[in-house]
Each structure stands twice: as C-alpha cells, then as structure tokens.
N, C-alpha and C positions, 0 to 999 in steps of 0.2 A: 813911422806913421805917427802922427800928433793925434790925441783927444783935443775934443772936448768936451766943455761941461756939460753937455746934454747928452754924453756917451758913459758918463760917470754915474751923473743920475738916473738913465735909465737904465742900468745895473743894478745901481742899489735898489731903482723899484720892481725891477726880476728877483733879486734876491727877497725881497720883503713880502714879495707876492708868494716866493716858491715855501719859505718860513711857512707861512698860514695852514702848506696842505701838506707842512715834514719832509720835502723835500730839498735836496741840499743841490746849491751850483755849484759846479767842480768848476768850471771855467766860464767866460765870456770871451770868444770871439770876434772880430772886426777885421775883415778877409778885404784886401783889395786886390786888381789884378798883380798887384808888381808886391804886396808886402801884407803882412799882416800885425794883428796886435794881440797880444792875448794878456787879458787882466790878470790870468795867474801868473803866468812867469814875471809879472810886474808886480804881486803881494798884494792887488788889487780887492782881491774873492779870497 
C-alpha cells in the first residue's frame, strides 16, 4: 500500500493534537480490503 502526503500529515496532526491532552499514539492504521499499512512497523510514530 502506498502513502500519501496527506496520510503523513494527517498523522502528524493526530499526533500534535493527542500531545496537547498527554496522550501518546502507539500506532496509525490505514486498513484496505486486500492490505494494510501501519506507521509503526514503518518508524513512522
């Protein structure tokens, strides 16, 4: 499964948003029928 840049940055603005209230993202998923992507096992998060 490919990113893009608009799957990157709205990561980083979950992550910036979850910062504000101390809460940590362990992962970001992007689920399709046939495959998935997951920002940690890619060092993304």
């Amino acid at each position: 499964m490919n990113l893009c840049s608009q799957d990157k940055e709205i990561t980083q603005k979950f992550i910036e948003a979850a910062n504000t209230f101390d809460i940590i993202i362990l992962d970001h998923l992007i689920v399709s029928e046939k495959s998935y992507f997951s920002f940690k096992d890619e060092n993304l998060v």
